[in-house]
C-alpha positions in Angstrom: 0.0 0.0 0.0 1.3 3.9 -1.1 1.6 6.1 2.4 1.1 9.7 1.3 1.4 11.7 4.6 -0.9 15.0 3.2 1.4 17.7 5.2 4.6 17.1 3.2 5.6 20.4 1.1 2.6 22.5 0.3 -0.2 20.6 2.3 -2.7 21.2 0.0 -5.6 19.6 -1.8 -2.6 19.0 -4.8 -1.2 15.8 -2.9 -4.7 14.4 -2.3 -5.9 15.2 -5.9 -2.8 13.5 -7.7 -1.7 11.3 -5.4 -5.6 9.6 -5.8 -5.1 10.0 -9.5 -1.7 8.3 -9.2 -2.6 5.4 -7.8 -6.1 5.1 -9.7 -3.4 4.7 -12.8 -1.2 2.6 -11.2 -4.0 0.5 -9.9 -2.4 0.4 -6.4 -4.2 0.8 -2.7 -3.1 4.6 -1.3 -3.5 5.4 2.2 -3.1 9.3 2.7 -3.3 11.5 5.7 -3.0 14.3 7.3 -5.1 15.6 4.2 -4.5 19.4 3.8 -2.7 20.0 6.8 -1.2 23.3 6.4 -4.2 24.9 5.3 -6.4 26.7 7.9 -9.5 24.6 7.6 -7.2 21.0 7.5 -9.5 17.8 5.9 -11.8 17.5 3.3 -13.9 20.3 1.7 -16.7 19.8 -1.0 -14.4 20.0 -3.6 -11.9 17.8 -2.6 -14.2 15.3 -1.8 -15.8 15.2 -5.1 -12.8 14.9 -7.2 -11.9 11.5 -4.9 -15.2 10.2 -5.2 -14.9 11.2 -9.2 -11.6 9.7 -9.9 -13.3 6.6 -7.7 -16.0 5.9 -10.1 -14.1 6.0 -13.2 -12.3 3.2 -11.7 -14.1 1.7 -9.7 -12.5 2.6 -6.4 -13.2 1.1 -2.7 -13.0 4.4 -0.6 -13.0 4.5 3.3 -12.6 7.9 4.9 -14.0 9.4 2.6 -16.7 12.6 4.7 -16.2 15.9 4.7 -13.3 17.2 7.1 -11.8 14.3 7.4 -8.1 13.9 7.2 -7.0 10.6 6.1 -8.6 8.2 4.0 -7.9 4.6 2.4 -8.2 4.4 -1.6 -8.4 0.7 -3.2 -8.6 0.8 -7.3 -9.8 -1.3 -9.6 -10.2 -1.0 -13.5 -10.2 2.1 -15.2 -13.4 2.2 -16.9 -14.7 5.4 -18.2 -17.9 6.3 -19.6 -20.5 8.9 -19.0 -19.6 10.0 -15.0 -22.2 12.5 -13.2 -20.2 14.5 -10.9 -21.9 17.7 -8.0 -19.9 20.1 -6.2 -22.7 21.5 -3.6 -20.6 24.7 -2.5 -18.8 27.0 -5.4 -15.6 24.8 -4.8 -13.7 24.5 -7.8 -15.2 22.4 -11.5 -11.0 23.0 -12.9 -9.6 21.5 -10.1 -11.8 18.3 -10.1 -11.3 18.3 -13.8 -7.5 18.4 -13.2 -7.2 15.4 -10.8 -9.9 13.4 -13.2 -8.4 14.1 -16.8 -4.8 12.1 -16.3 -7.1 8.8 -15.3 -9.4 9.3 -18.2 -6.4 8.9 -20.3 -6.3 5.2 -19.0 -9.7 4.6 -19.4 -10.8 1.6 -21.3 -13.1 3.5 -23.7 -13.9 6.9 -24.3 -14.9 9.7 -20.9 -17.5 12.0 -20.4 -17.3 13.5 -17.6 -20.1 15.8 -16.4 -20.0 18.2 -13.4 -23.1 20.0 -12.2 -22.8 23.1 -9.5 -19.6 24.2 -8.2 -17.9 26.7 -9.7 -15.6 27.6 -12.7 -14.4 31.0 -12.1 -12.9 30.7 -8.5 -10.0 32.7 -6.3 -6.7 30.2 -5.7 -7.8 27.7 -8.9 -7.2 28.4 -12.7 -10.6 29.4 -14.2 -12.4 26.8 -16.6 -11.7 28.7 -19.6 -7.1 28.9 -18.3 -8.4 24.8 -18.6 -10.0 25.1 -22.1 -7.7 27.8 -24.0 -4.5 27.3 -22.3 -4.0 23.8 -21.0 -5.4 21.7 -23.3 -4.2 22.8 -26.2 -0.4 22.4 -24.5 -1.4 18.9 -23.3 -2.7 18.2 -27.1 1.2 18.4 -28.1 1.7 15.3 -25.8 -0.9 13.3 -27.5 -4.0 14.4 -25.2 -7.1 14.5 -26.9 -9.6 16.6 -24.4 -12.6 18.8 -24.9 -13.9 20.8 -22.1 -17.5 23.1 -22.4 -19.1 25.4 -19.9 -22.8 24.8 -19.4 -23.0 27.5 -17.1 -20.7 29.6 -14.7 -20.1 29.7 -11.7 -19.2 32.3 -9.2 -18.2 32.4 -5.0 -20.3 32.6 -3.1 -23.0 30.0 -4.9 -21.3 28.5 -7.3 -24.1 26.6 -9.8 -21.7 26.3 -12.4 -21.8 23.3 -15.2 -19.2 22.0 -17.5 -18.3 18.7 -19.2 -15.2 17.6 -20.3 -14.5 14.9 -23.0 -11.5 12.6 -23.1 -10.1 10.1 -25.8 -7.9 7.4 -24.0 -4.6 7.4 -24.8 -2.0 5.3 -22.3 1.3 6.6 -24.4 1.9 10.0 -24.3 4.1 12.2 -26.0 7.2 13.9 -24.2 7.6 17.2 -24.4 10.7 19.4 -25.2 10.2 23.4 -24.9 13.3 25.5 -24.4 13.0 27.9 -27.0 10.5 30.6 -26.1 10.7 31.9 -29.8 8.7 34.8 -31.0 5.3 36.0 -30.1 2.7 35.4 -32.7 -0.5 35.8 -31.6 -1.9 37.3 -28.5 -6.0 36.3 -27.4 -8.1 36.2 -25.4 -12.1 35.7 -23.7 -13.7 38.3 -21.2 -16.8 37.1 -19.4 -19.2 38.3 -17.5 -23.0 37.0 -16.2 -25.8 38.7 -15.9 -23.4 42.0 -15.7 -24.1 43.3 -19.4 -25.6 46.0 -18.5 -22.6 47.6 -16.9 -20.6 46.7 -19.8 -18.1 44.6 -17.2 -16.6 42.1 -20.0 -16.1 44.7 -22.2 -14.6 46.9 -20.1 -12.3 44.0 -18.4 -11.4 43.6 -22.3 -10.1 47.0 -22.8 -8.2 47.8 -19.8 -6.1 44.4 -21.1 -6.0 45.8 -24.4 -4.6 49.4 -23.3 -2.1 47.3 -20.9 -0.7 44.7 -23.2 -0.1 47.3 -26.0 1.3 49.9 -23.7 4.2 46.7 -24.0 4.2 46.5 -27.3 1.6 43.7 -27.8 -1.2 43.8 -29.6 -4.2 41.6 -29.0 -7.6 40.3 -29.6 -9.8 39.6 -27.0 -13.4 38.0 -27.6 -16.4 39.4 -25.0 -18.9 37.1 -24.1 -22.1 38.6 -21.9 -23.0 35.5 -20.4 -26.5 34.7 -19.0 -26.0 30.7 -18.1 -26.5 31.6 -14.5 -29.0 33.3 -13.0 -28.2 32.9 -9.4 -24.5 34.5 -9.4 -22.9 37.2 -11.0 -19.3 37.3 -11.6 -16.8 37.8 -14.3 -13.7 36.6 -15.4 -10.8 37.2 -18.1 -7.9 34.7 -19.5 -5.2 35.6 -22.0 -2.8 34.1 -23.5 0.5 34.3 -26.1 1.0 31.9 -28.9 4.8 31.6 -29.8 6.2 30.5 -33.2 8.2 27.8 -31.1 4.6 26.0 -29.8 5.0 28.1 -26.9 1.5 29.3 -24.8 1.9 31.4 -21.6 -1.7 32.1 -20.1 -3.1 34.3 -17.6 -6.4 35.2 -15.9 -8.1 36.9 -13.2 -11.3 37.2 -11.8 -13.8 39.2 -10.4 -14.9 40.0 -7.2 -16.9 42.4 -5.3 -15.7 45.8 -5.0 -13.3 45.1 -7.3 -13.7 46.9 -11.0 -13.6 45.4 -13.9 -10.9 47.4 -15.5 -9.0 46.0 -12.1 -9.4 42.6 -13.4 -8.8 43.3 -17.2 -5.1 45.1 -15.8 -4.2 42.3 -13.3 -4.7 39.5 -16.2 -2.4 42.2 -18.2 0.1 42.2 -15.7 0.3 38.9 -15.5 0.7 37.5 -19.4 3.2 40.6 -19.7 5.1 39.5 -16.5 5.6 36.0 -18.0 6.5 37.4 -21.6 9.1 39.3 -19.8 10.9 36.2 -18.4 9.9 34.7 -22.0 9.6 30.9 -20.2 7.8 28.3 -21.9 5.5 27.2 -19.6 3.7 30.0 -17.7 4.1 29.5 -13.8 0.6 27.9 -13.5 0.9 25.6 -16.6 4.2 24.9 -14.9 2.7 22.7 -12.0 0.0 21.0 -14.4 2.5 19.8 -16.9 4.5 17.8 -14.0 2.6 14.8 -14.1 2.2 14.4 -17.4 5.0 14.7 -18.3 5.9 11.6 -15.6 3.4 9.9 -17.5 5.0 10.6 -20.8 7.1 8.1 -22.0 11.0 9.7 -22.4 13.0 13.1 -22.0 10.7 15.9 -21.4 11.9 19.8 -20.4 10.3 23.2 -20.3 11.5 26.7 -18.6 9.7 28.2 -16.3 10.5 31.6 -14.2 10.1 30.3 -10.6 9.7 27.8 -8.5 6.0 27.5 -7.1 5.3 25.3 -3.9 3.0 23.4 -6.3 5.5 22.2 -8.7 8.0 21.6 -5.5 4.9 19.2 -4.0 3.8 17.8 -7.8 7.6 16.5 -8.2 8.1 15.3 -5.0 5.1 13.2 -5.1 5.5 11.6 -8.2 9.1 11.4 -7.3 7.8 9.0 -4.2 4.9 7.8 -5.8 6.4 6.6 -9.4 10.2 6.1 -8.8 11.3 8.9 -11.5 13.4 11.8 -11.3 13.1 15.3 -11.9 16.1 17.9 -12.0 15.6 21.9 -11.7 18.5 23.9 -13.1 19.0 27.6 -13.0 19.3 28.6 -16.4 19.8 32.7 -16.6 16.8 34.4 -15.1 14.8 31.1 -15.7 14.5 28.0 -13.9 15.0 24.4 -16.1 12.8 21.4 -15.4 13.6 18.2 -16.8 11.7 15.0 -16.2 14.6 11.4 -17.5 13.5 9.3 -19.6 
């Protein structure tokens, strides 16, 4: 049986996420505890929750432990099967984040995924909004052989959440390594501002036009589609994601979000600030795909190596686990201003 203790490195909801993914693929028992340990409410939330009992039915999974709060639970896998899976987040706890810990096991599956999750939301604080998912990391994890759809039924906002989104997934047990270390030239600059049930004070196109004015006052033009979203009656909210297309395969994102008492040209400039910050550094991985592409590329077969600009406490917790969890090695080098992350083949 894997022991995961949870309080290792970050502490977060990251170790229980992948390490339940992790052994889902390797079809071995996990026992983890201490389950979010450094955070201030320690144990299971909604969210976290749902993405165990998720990655349990698409294999199958004997769970014990499993309530909300607790700290330490036992995780027995079976098959990976796939299918249609129904999937509720009953608090605005985060649809990307179940969707992150879920999509690796799909790609084990033994036919086709579809993977639905109702409530819960898309656009939320400390998680990369569903659309970072859609525009941003799926089309990098389609260069390693991942063939992944993702749609939003409806968004969804803190405090109430009531999002909807499904996410599609083509098996595929051999992927591709991947090699970026040349950040290239910037091609193409885009991008999607949303709002719900905000039209009327123009918030998405406003949001849109504050990252305009930003990003050209560096020197890069852009295009950035507005969508006035009605999908959810219940929560208003808004939310903008950007992102640079290099002539190397290269795709740094962004976003930000909205919040109350916070403007929308507030969140147009901080989603800005960030794309600009990473096209600065010219990496190629942005700091948030950074910590995403980890364990893929563990399950890739070979070399892969990407730059990134620092160090986050997620990718320091991602490579430790799989480090313990799969037996393979990782190096970080300081290459100039950037930092070089290799996974051996």
């Amino acid at each position: 049986m894997i022991e995961i203790d949870g309080s290792q490195k970050s502490g977060s909801g990251t170790i229980l996420r992948f390490s339940v993914a992790l052994a889902a693929i390797m079809q071995q028992p996990l026992h983890i505890f201490n389950i979010r340990q450094n955070r201030p409410q320690p144990g299971l939330k909604h969210q976290h929750l749902e993405a165990v009992l998720t990655v349990a039915k698409l294999c199958r999974a004997k769970v014990q432990g499993a309530t909300l709060g607790s700290r330490e639970l036992w995780f027995t896998p079976r098959q990976i099967v796939g299918g249609n899976i129904e999937a509720e987040i009953e608090t605005a706890g985060s649809i990307p984040m179940l969707l992150l810990a879920s999509l690796p096991v799909c790609l084990f599956a033994d036919q086709p995924v579809r993977l639905h999750v109702a409530h819960g939301g898309t656009d939320t604080s400390h998680a990369p909004t569903l659309n970072y998912m859609r525009l941003v990391l799926l089309p990098a994890l389609k260069q390693m052989g991942v063939e992944a759809e993702i749609t939003v039924g409806k968004y969804g906002y803190y405090p109430k959440g009531g999002g909807e989104a499904t996410m599609t997934v083509e098996p595929n047990r051999k992927l591709q390594p991947v090699t970026l270390e040349n950040f290239g030239k910037v091609k193409a600059v885009k991008g999607i501002s949303v709002c719900t049930f905000l039209a009327d004070r123009k918030v998405a196109e406003r949001q849109a036009k504050e990252a305009q004015n930003c990003l050209s006052q560096s020197g890069y033009s852009s295009i950035i589609d507005v969508v006035n979203d009605q999908s959810n009656p219940y929560q208003k909210g808004s939310s903008i994601v950007l992102w640079a297309e290099t002539d190397k395969g290269v795709i740094l994102g962004a976003d930000a979000i909205g919040q109350l008492r916070k403007t929308a040209e507030a969140v147009g400039r901080e989603g800005a600030e960030k794309l600009i910050s990473e096209l600065t550094a010219q990496p190629t991985v942005d700091i948030y795909l950074a910590d995403m592409l980890i364990l893929f590329m563990a399950l890739a077969e070979g070399k892969s190596a990407f730059l990134c600009r620092t160090i986050s406490e997620h990718i320091e917790s991602n490579i430790w686990l799989i480090e313990k969890m799969l037996n393979i090695q990782f190096s970080i080098q300081k290459v100039n201003n950037l930092y070089r992350i290799e996974k051996s083949s």
